[in-house]
N, C-alpha and C positions, 0 to 999 in steps of 0.2 A: 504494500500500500504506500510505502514510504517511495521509492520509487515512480509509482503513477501519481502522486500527490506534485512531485516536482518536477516531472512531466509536464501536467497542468497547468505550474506555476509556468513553466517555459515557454510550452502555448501562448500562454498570455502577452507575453514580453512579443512574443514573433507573427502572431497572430495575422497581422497586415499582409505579412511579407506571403501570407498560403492566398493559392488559385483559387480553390476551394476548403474555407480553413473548418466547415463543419466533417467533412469528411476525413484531415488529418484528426480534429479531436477523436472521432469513432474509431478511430485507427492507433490513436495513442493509448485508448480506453482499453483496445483490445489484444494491443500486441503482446501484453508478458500474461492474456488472460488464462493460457494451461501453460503450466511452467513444472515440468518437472524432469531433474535434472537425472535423473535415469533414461532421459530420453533425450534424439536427435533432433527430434519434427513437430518441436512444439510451434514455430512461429507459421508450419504449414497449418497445424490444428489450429492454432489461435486465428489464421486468417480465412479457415475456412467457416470457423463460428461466427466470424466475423461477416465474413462475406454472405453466408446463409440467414444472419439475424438485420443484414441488410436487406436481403430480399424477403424475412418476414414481415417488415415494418413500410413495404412497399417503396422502398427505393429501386430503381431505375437497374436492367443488369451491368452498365455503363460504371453506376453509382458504387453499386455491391463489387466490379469489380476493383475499380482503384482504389477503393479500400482493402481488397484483400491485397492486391500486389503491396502497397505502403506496409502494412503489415508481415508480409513477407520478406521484403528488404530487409526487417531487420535483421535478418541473421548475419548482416555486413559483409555477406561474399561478395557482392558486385557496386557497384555504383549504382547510386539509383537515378532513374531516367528525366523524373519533373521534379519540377520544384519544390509539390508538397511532397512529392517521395524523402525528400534530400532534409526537408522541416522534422520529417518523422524519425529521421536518421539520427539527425544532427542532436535532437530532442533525446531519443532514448540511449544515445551517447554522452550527454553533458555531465555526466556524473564524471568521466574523465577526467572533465575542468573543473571539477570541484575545487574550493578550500582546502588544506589539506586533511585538516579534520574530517569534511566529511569526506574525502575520498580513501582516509584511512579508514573510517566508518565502515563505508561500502568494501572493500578489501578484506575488511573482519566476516561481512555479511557473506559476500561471496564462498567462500572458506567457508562457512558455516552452512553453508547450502550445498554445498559436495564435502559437509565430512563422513560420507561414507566412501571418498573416495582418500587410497591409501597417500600419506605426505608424499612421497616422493613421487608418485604420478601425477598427485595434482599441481604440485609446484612445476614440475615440466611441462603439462599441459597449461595454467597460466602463463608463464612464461611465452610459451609457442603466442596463446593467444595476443597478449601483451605485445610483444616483438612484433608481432604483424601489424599492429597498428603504429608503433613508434618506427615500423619498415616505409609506411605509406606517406609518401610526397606532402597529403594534408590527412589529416586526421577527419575532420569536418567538411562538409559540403558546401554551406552557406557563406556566405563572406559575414553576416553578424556572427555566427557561431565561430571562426577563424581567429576574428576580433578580439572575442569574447574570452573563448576558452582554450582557443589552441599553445599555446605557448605554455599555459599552465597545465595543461594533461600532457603537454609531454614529457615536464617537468612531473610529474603524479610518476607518469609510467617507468620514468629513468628511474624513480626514486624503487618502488615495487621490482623492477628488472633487479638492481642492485642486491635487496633483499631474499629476492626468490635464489 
C-alpha cells in the first residue's frame, strides 16, 4: 500500500504531463495488484485484471487495452512506447530517487518480501537487477523524472551495488 500511496502522490505532481492521465491512474492502481514473489507473471496477471475490469466497467477495447500494455511495461524489459507508458514507468520506479531513508526503507522491504529466498541468491539476483538499471544510459523516461530523480537513484543504487 505504501508503494501505491506514493505512486499516487507522483501522479499528482505529473498528472499534466499524461495523454490520457485517467487511464495511467487505472494502470498505476493496478500494476503491483497480484504481486507474489514466487512468481514470474505477475505484471501479465495484474494487467490482465486490469484490462478485463476495464472492459467490465465498459471502457472502450482501445481503453482496456493501453491500460493493460502500461501495466505490462512495468516489468522494465523494454522501453515503453507513449508517453503515459513512460509516466507509468517512471512512476513505479521513483522509489529509486528516493531520500535515502526511504530508499533504505524500500531495500529492507524488498529483502523482506523474498526472504524465503536463500542470502546468497538473493543478493546476486538484486545485484543483476540493480546493475541493469545503473547499466542503462537513463534510468527514467521523462525529462521531469530525469530532473527529478535521476542523479539521486543512481547514487541509491551505487550505494546498495556497494553493499550487496
Amino acid at each position: 500500500m505504501q508503494h501505491l500511496r506514493e505512486c499516487l502522490a507522483h501522479l499528482e505532481r505529473v498528472r499534466s504531463f499524461a495523454e490520457r492521465p485517467s487511464e495511467v491512474e487505472l494502470a498505476l492502481w493496478f500494476h503491483d495488484a497480484i504481486y507474489d514473489t514466487h512468481k514470474s507473471n505477475n505484471e501479465e496477471r495484474s494487467a490482465e485484471w486490469a484490462r478485463d475490469s476495464a472492459w467490465a466497467v465498459g471502457l472502450s477495447d482501445e481503453q482496456a487495452m493501453r491500460i493493460y500494455n502500461h501495466v505490462v511495461t512495468t516489468r522494465h524489459h523494454v522501453v515503453p512506447a507513449t508517453q503515459d507508458a513512460m509516466i507509468v514507468v517512471d512512476i513505479d520506479l521513483s522509489v529509486l530517487g528516493a531520500d535515502t531513508a526511504r530508499f533504505e526503507e524500500y531495500e529492507v522491504q524488498v529483502r523482506e518480501e523474498y526472504s524465503w529466498v536463500p542470502d546468497i541468491v538473493y543478493r546476486r539476483g538484486r545485484r543483476k537487477i540493480l546493475q541493469d538499471f545503473a547499466n542503462r544510459e537513463r534510468i527514467y523516461c521523462t525529462e521531469y523524472f530525469r530532473i527529478e530523480y535521476e542523479a539521486r537513484a543512481r547514487e541509491n543504487i551505487a550505494r546498495s551495488l556497494t553493499r550487496l
